[in-house]
ZAMISE-213751 format. One record per residue (C-alpha): residue number from 1; x, y, z; residue in one letter. Coordinates in steps of 0.02 Angstrom, whole numbers, padded with zeros to 5 digits. Example, Ala and Ser with C-alpha at 12.3 -4.5 7.8 and 13.67 -1.06 7.14 Angstrom:
SITE   num       xx       yy       zz   residu
SITE     1    00615   -00225    00390        A
SITE     2    00684   -00053    00357        S
This chain:
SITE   num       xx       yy       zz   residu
SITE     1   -00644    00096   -00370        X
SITE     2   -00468    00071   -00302        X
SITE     3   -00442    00044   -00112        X
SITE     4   -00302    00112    00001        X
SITE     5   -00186   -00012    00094        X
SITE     6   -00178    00113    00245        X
SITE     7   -00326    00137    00347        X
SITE     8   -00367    00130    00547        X
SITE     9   -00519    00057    00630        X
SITE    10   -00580    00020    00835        X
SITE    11   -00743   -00046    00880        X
SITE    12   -00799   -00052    01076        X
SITE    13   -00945   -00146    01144        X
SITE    14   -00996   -00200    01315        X
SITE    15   -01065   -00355    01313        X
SITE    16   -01131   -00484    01442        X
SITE    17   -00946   -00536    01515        X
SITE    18   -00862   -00375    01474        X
SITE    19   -00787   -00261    01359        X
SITE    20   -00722   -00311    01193        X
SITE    21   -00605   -00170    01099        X
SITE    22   -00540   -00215    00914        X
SITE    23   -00401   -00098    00843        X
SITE    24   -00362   -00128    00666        X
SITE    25   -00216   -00046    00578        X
SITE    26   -00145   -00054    00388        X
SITE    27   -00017    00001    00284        X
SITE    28    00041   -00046    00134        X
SITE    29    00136   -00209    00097        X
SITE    30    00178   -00313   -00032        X
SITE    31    00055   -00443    00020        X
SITE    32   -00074   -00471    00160        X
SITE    33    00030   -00491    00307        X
SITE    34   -00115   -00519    00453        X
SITE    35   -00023   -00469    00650        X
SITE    36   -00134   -00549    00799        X
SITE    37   -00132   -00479    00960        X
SITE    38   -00278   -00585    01057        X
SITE    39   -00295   -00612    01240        X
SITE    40   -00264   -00797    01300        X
SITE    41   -00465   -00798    01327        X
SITE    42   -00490   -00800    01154        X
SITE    43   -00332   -00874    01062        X
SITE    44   -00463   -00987    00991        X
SITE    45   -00521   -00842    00848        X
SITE    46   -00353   -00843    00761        X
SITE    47   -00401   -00948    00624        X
SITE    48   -00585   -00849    00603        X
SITE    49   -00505   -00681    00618        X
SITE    50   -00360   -00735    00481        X
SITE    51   -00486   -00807    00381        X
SITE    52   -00608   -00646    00383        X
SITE    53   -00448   -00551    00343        X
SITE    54   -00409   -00666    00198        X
SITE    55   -00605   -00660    00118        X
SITE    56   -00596   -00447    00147        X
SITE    57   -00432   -00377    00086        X
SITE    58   -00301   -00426   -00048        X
SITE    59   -00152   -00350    00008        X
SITE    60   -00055   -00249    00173        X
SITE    61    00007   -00284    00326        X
SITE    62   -00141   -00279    00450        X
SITE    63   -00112   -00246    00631        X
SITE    64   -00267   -00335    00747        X
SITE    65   -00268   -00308    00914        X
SITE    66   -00422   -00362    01028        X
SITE    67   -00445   -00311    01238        X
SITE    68   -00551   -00386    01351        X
SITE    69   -00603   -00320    01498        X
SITE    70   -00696   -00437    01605        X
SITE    71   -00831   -00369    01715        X
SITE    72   -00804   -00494    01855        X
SITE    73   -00887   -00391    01977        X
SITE    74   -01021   -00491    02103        X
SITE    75   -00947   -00661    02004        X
SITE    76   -00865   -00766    02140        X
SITE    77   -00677   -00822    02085        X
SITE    78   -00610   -00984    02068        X
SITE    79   -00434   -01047    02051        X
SITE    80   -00367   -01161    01897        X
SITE    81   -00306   -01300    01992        X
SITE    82   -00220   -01365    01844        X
SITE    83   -00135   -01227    01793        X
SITE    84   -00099   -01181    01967        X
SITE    85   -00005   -01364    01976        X
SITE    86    00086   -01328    01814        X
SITE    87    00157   -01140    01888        X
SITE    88    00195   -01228    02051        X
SITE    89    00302   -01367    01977        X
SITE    90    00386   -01265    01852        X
SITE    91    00431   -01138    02005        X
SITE    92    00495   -01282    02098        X
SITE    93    00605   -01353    01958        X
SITE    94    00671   -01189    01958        X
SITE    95    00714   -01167    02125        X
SITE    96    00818   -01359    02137        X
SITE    97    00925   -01279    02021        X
SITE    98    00955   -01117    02156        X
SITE    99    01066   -01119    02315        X
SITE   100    00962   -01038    02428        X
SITE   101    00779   -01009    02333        X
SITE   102    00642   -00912    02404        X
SITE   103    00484   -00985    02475        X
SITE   104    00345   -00971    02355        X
SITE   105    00220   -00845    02368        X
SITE   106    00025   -00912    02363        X
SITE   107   -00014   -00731    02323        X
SITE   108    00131   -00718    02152        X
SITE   109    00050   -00904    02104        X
SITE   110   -00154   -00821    02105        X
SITE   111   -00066   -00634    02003        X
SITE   112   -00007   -00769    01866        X
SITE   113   -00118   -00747    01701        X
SITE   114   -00245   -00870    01695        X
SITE   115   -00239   -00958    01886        X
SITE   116   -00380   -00838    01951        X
SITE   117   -00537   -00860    01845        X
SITE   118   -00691   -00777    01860        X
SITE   119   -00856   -00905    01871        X
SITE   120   -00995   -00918    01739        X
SITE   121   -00888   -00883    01591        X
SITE   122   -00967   -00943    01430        X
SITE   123   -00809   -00950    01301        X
SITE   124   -00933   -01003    01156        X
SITE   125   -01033   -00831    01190        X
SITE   126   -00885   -00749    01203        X
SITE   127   -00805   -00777    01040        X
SITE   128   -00963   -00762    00948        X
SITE   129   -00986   -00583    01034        X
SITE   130   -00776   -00556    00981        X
SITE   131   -00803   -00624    00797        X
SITE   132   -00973   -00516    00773        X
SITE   133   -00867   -00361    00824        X
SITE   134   -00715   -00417    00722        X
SITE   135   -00849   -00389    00578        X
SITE   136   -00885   -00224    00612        X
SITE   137   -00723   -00181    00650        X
SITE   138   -00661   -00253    00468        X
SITE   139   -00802   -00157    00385        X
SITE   140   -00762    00015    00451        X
SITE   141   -00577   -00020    00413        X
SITE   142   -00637   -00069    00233        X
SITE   143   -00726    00094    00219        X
SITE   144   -00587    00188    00264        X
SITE   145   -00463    00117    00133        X
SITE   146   -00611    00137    00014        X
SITE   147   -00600    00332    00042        X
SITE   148   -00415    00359    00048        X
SITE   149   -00423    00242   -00115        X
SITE   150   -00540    00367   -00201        X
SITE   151   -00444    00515   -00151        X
SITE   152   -00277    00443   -00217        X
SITE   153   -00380    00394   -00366        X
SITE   154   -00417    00589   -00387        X
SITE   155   -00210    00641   -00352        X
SITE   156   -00181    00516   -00485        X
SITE   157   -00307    00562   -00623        X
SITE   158   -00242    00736   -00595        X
SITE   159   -00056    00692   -00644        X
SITE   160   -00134    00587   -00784        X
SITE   161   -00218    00758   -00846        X
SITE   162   -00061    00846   -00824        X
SITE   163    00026    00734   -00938        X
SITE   164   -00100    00706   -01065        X
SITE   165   -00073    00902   -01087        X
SITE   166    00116    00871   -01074        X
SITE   167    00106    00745   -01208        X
SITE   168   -00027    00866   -01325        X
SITE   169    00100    01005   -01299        X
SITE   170    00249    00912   -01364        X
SITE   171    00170    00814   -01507        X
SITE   172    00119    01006   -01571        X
SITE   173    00293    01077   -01559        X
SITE   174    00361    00928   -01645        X
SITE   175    00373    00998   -01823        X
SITE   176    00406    01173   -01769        X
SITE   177    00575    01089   -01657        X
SITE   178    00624    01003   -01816        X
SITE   179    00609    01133   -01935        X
SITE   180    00711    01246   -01813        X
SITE   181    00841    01122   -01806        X
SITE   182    00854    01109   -02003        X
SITE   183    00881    01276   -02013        X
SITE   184    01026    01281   -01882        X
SITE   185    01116    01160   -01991        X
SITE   186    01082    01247   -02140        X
SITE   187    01138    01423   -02051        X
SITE   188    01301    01342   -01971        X
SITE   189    01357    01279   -02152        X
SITE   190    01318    01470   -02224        X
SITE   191    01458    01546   -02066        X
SITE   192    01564    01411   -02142        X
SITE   193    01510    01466   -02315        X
SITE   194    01522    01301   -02371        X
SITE   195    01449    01246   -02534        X
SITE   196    01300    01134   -02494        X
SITE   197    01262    00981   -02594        X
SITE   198    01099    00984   -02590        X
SITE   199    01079    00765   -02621        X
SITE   200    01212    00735   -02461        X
SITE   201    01134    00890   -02368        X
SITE   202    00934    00802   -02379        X
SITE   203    01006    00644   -02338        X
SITE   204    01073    00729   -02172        X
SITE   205    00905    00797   -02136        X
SITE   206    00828    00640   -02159        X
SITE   207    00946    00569   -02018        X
SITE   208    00909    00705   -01913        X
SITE   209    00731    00679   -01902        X
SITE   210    00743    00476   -01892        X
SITE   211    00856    00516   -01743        X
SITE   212    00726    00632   -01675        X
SITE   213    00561    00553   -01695        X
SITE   214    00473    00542   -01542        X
SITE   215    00300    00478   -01608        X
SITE   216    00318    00320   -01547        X
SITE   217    00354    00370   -01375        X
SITE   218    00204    00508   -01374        X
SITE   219    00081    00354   -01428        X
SITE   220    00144    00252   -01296        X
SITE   221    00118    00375   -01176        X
SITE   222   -00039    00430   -01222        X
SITE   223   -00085    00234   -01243        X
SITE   224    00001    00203   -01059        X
SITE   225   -00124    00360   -00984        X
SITE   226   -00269    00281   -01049        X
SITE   227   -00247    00112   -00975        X
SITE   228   -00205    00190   -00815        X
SITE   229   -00378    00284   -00809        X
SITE   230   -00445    00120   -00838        X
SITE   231   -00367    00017   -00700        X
SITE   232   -00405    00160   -00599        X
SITE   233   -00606    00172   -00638        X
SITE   234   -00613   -00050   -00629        X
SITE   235   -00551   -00017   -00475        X
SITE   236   -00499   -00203   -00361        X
SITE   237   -00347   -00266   -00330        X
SITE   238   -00252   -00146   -00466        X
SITE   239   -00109   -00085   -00365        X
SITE   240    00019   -00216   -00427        X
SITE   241   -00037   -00185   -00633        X
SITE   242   -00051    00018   -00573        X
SITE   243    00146   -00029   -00528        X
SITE   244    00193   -00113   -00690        X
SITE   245    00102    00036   -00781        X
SITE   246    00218    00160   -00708        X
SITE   247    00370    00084   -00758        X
SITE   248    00344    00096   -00932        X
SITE   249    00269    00282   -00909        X
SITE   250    00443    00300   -00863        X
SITE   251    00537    00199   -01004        X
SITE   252    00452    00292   -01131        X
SITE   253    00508    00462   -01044        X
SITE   254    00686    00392   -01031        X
SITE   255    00683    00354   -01202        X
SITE   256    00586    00539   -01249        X
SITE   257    00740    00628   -01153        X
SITE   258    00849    00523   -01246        X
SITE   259    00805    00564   -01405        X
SITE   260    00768    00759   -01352        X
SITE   261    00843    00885   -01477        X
SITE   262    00781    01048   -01400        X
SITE   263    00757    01123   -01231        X
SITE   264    00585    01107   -01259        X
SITE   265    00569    00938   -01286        X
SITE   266    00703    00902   -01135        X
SITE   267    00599    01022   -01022        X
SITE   268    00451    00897   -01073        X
SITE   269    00528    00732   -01046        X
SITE   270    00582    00807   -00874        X
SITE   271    00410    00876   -00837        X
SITE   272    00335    00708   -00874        X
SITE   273    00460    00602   -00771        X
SITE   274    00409    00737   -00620        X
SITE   275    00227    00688   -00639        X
SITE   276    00254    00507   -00646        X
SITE   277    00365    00494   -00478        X
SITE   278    00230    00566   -00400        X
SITE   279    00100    00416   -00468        X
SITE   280    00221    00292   -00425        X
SITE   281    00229    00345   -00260        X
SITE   282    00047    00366   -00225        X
SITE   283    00008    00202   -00344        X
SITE   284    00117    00101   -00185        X
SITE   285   -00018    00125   -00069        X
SITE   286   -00143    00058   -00185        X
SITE   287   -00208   -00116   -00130        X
């Protein structure tokens, strides 16, 4: 079964120092193209959350974004001393460089990120709480390209029916077209009333339907459909080969307009380039 690159995915879950969210977001890219948004708390999961990515999904650019809210209630608070020192001297360094600087404000240093801490924090508990829910989070977003996957699976197959009939159709009308067009030459040398030799006029005939066979195209088409429908029921990472596959769909139906001789056959190669536009398009969200 085929995936989807786009799918969306949040997970919530309280937990003994707060609330952990994970929102994860993807669309479809070229390659997988992992975006981090972690709190400072727990920068330390970049390489675990990159890695899960890297083990779950082939391709698409994958938006991660994780909250924390801390339930600090009844926990005393403490202040960073270190990082409290490292704010304060930057501040001052800024302010030798200013005329007439303002005295700094205790109360800005303890609203900077990271100087007021909550006690009793267990970072180790923490991330394995964060990484658990990452998990889940990555599973449900897996699920969700796994449905869109099958339902563009199903648009797909139904173009692929469409010109399977296409294809059937034209092959059929094939000797009827030709023999329509032999006797359009042989009726436009009768207005001239021409004398027809009949050596030079088979040899003309024989041209014509050199010029016009198309039965090379038809089995490549029909060939191409085939291999499509089985991509699409191996499923895995087949959007790139899914790709390739509709570009020759569509050389052979350049080359079937090409050699069209009668509004039947052009309506056809039209029809057919119609119907694989529409793969193509779906066939780029395909992981």
């Amino acid at each position: 079964m085929v995936h989807s690159m786009t799918a969306f995915a949040r997970v919530e879950r309280a937990g003994s120092q707060g609330t952990l969210a994970w929102e994860l977001r993807s669309v479809n890219h070229r390659y997988l193209e992992p975006h981090l948004r972690l709190p400072e708390a727990l920068r330390d999961l970049e390489g675990a959350v990159r890695e899960g990515l890297r083990q779950g999904l082939s391709r698409g650019k994958v938006e991660c974004t994780l909250r924390l809210s801390e339930d600090n209630a009844g926990k005393p608070l403490q202040v960073d001393r270190e990082r409290a020192a490292q704010l304060v001297a930057a501040a001052e360094t800024v302010a030798g460089l200013i005329k007439q600087p303002a005295p700094l404000n205790p109360l800005e240093v303890l609203a900077w990120p990271g100087v007021l801490v909550a006690d009793a924090t267990d970072p180790q508990a923490l991330n394995a709480e964060a990484i658990a829910l990452f998990d889940e989070a990555l599973a449900e977003l897996k699920a969700g390209r796994q449905r869109e996957g099958a339902e563009l699976a199903r648009l797909i197959n139904e173009r692929l029916d469409s010109m399977a009939s296409e294809v059937t159709t034209l092959r059929a009308l094939v000797p009827q077209m030709l023999a329509a067009q032999r006797q359009k030459v042989l009726d436009r040398f009768s207005d001239m009333q021409a004398e027809l030799d009949p050596q030079r006029l088979e040899q003309e005939m024989v041209l014509l339907a050199q010029k016009s066979d198309v039965a090379e195209e038809l089995d490549r088409l029909s060939t191409h459909v085939t291999e499509v429908r089985r991509v699409l029921k191996s499923g895995g990472a087949a959007g790139r080969r899914l790709d390739f596959l509709m570009q020759e769909l569509n050389r052979e139906a350049n080359t079937l307009g090409s050699k069209a001789f009668d509004p039947r056959s052009t309506q056809a190669a039209v029809n057919l380039k119609v119907l694989i536009e529409q793969m193509r398009e779906q066939v780029q969200n395909i992981e």
